[in-house]
C-alpha positions in Angstrom: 15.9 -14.8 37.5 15.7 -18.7 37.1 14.8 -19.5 33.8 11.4 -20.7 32.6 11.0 -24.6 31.0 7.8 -23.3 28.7 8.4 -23.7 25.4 6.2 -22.4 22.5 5.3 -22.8 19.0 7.9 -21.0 16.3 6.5 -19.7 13.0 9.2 -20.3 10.6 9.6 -17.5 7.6 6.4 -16.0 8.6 5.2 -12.8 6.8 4.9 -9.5 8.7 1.9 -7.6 8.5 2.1 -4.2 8.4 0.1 -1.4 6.9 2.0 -0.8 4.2 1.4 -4.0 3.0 5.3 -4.8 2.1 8.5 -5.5 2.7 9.9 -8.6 4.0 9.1 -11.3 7.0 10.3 -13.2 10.2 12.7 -15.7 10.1 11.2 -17.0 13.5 7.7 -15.3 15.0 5.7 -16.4 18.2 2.3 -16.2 19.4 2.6 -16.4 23.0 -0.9 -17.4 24.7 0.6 -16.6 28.4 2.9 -14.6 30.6 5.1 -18.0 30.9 5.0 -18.5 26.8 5.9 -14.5 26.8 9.0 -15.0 28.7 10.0 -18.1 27.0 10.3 -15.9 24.2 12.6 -13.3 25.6 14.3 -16.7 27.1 14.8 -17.4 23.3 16.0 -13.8 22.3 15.7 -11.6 24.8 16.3 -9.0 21.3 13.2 -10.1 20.0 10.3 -7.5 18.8 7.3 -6.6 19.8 4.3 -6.4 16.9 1.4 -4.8 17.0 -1.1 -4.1 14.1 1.9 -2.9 12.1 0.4 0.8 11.5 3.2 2.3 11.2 6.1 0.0 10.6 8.2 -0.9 7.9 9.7 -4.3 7.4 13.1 -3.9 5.1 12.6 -6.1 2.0 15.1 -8.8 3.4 13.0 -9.2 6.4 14.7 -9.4 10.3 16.5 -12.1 12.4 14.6 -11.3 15.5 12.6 -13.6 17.1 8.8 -11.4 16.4 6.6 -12.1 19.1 3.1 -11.0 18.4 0.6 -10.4 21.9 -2.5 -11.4 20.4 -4.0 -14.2 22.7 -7.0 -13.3 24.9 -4.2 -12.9 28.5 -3.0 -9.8 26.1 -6.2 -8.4 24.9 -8.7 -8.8 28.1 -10.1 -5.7 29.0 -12.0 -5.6 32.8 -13.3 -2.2 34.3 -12.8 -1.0 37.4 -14.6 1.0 40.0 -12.8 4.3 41.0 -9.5 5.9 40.6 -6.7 4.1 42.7 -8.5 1.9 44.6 -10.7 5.0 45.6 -14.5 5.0 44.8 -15.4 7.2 42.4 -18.7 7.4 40.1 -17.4 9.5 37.7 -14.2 7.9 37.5 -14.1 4.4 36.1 -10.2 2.7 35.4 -10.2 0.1 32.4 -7.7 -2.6 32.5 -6.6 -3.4 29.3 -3.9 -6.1 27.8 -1.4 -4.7 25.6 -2.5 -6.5 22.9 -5.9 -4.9 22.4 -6.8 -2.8 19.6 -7.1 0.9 20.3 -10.1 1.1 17.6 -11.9 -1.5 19.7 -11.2 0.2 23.0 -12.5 3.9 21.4 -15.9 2.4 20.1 -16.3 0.0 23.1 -16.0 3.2 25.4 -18.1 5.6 23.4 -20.8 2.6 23.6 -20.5 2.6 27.1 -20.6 6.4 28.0 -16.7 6.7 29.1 -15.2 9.1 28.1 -11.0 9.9 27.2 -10.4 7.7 23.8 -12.6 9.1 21.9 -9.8 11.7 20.6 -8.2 8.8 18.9 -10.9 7.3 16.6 -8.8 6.2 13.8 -5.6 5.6 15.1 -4.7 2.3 14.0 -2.7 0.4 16.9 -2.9 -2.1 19.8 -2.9 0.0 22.9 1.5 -1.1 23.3 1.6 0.2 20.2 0.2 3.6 21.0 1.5 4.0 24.5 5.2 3.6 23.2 4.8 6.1 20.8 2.2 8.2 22.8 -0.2 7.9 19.8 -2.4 11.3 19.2 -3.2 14.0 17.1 -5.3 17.6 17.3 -7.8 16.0 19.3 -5.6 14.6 22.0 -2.7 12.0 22.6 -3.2 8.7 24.9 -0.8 10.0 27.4 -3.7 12.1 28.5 -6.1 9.0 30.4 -3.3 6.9 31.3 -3.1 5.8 35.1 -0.5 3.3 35.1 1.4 0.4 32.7 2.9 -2.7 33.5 5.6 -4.4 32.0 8.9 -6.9 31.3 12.2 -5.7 30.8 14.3 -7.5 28.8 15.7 -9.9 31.9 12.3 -10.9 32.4 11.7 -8.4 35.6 8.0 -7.2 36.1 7.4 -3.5 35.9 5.2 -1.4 37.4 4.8 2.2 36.5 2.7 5.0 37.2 1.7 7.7 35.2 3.9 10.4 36.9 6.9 8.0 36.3 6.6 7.6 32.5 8.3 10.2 30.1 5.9 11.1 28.0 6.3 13.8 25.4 5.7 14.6 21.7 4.9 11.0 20.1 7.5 9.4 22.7 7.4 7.9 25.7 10.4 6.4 27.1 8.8 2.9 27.3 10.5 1.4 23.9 12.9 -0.7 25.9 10.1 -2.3 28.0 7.8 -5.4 26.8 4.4 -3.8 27.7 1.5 -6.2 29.1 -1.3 -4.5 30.6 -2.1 -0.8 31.1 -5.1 0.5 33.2 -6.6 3.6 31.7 -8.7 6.4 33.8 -11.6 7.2 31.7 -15.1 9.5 33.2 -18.6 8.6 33.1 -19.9 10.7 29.9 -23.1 10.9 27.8 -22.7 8.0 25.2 -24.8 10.2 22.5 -22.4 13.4 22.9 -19.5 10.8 22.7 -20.4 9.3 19.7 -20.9 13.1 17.9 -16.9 13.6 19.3 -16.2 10.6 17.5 -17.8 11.4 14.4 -16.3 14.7 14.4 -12.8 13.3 14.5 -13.4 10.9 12.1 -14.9 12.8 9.2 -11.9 15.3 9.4 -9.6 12.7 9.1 -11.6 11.5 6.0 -11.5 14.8 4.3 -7.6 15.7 4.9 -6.0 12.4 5.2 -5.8 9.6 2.2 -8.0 6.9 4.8 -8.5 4.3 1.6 -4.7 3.9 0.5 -2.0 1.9 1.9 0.2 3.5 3.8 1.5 4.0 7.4 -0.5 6.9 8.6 1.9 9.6 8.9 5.8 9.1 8.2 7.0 12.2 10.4 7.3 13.9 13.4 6.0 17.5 13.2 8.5 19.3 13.4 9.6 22.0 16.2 11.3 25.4 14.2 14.7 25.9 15.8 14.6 30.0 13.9 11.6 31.7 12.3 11.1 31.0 8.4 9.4 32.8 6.7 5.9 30.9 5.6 6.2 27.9 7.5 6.2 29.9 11.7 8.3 31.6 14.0 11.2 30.0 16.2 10.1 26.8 18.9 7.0 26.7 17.1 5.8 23.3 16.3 4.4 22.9 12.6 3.2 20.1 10.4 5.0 17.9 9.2 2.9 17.9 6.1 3.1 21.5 5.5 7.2 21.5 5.5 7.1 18.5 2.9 4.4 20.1 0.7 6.5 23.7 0.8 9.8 21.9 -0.4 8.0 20.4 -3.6 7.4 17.1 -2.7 3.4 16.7 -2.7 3.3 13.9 -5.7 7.0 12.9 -5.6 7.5 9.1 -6.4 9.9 6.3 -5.8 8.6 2.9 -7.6 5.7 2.5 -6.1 5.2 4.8 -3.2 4.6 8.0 -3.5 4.1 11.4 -1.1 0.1 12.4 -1.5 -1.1 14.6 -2.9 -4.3 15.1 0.0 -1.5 15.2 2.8 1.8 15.1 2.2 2.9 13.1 5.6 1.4 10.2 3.9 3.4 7.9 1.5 0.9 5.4 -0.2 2.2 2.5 -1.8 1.0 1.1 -5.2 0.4 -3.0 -4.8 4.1 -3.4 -6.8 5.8 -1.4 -4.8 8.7 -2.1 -2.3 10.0 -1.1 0.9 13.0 -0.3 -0.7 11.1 2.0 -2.9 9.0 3.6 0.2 12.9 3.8 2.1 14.2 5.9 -1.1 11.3 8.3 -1.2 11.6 9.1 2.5 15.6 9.6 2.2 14.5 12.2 -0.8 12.1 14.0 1.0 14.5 14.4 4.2 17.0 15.4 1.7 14.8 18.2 0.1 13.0 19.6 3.2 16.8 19.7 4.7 17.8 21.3 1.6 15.2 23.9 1.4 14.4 25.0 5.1 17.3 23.4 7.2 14.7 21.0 8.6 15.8 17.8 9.7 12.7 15.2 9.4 12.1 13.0 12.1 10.6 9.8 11.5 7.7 8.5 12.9 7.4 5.2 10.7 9.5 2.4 12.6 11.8 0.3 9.9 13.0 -2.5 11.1 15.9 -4.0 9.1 18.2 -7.4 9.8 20.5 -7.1 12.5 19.9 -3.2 13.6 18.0 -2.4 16.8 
């Protein structure tokens, strides 16, 4: 494919926001405002990362190389709504089109408002909704994977994608999109009562505040619950799938500390960081805690916190 002659603003040593609140920044970072700024970018590296709000990423302390494009101009955070389901109509069935960019939070309260129903399983996941389709983005109340009709996309040579539901992998926290520069995603939600909505919303968000450490810094949680490959004792029986929390809290670690991050003591997926703290420091503790969990159970942790480091993809 030709190559574009758009060129676009460079942020030079730019700081990387992330919730965490550390670690290091960009050498070079882009806010695109179009499709033609977007692929000037992959033009420029076609290696470059995608940011989102930076829930659950971790920059390394010497920050990363990679051009950083961030999709947060209104052509990558429009939402329109749509009549029907696949061109179909339907009055129950309404299909939002949303830009990749667009925060998830946003799109859960803005539904609820509206009586549509599907998102309101993830009040309180931090994320654009790029950053919570790549990682299929859930919990106990559902996972995003569940109302989505159909995503489109650039691959790294600057070909448009199309896919439907059926064709993306989706699975546990995964979903086979990570190579792909997502754009737009149309979501299938229903025509609900907006007051039983909202009580589903509160629901999920007072039992996050009671068993998760909402008012720290951290990245939500660091692992991937964990599926038991033999029965132990405690924990569950073989290929079932227990909390992540539960394994760390069993080995010991619930109040472990590296510098200034430490495993909490309300949940122990969650690593807070203390304002001097490092991403070095929050990297050490994680490398402890896989250690001991290991150590103790034969478990080996898989991380749901993204580190990007300088030079590594």
């Amino acid at each position: 494919m030709a190559s574009t002659m758009t060129t676009i603003p460079i942020e030079r040593d730019a700081p990387i926001p992330t919730w965490f609140g550390v670690g290091g920044g960009a050498d070079a970072l882009a806010r695109p405002r179009t499709e033609a700024e977007l692929l000037a970018c992959l033009d420029m590296d076609p290696a470059c990362r995608i940011l989102g709000e930076g829930a659950n990423l971790l920059v390394h302390d010497a920050g990363v190389s990679e051009l950083i494009v961030s999709l947060e101009g209104p052509v990558f955070t429009a939402v329109e709504q749509l009549p029907g389901c696949e061109g179909e109509p339907d009055s129950e069935t309404v299909i939002m089109c949303t830009g990749a960019g667009a925060s998830l939070q946003k799109l859960v309260i803005d539904s609820v408002r509206q009586g549509l129903a599907g998102l309101e399983g993830l009040g309180g996941i931090p994320a654009t909704l790029g950053g919570a389709l790549v990682m299929n983005a859930g919990g106990s109340f559902g996972q995003i994977a569940d109302i989505v009709h159909s995503v489109e996309a650039l691959d790294r040579t600057r070909r448009k994608v199309t896919l439907a539901r059926a064709d993306i992998d989706f699975g546990y926290r995964r979903s086979g999109l990570n190579d792909l520069i997502l754009t737009t995603c149309k979501l299938e939600l229903r025509r609900a009562d907006p007051a039983v909505l909202r009580s589903r919303l509160k629901e999920v968000m007072a039992t996050k505040a009671t068993t998760q450490p909402m008012g720290e810094k951290s990245a939500g949680c660091c692992y991937k619950n964990p599926t038991l490959t033999r029965t132990i004792e405690g924990l569950g029986d073989k290929d079932d799938r227990i909390g992540a929390g539960l394994v760390i809290d069993r080995a010991g670690c619930k109040g472990l500390s590296v510098g200034g991050a430490r495993v909490s003591d309300r949940h122990a997926n969650f690593f807070p960081v203390a304002k001097d703290a490092s991403a070095a420091d929050v990297i050490a503790l994680m490398e402890e805690v896989e250690r001991r969990v290991f150590d103790r159970f034969g478990i080996p942790l898989e991380r749901e916190v993204i580190l990007w480091q300088r030079g590594c993809p």
